[in-house]
N, C-alpha and C positions, 0 to 999 in steps of 0.2 A: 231379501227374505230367505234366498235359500241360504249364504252364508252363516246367517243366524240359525236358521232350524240344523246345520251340520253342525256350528259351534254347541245348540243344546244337545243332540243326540250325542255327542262327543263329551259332553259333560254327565250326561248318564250313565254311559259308560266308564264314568271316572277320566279322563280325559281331560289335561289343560286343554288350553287352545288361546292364541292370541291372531286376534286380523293383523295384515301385513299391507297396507295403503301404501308403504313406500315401494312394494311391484311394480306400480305403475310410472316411476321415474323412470325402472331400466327395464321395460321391456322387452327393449332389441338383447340385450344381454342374455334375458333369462329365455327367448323365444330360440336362441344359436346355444345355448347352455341345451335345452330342451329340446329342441329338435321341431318347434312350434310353426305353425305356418304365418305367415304376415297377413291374413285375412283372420286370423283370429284376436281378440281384442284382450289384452289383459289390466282386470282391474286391481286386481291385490289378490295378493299367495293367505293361506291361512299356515301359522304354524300349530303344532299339537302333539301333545307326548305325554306323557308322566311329571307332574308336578313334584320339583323339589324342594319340601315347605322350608328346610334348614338352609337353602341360600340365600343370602343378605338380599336378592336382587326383590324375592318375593314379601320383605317385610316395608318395602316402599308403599307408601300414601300417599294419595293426593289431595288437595279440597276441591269439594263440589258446589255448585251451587244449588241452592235451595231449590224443594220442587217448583214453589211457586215463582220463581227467578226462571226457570227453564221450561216450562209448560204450563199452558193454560186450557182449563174445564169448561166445560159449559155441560149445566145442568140441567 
């Protein structure tokens, strides 16, 4: 949850932001890059900047699946 509430406050402030899950393949990397102690546990980096809408990387789409394919209600 808190990922997310930084990812929204970061988007109000105008702010991309993409989660980074692949941190936790090279942890030992980024904890000797970072100076991190081995008692601390890492799950994913966030990255975040200034969106640049004119690069080809940001006009990619994916398909989704339908809501009712990915979540179910009860009423």
């Amino acid at each position: 949850m808190f990922a997310q509430s930084l990812m929204l406050s970061l988007a109000a402030l105008g702010l991309a932001s993409c989660a980074q899950a692949s941190l936790s393949h090279y942890a030992g990397v980024v904890r000797q890059v970072l100076g991190i102690d081995d008692e601390q546990r890492l799950l994913f980096g966030i990255a975040f900047g200034y969106e640049d809408p004119a690069h080809p990387a940001n006009a990619t789409r994916t398909n989704r699946a339908a809501i009712d394919q990915a979540a179910l209600f009860h009423g």
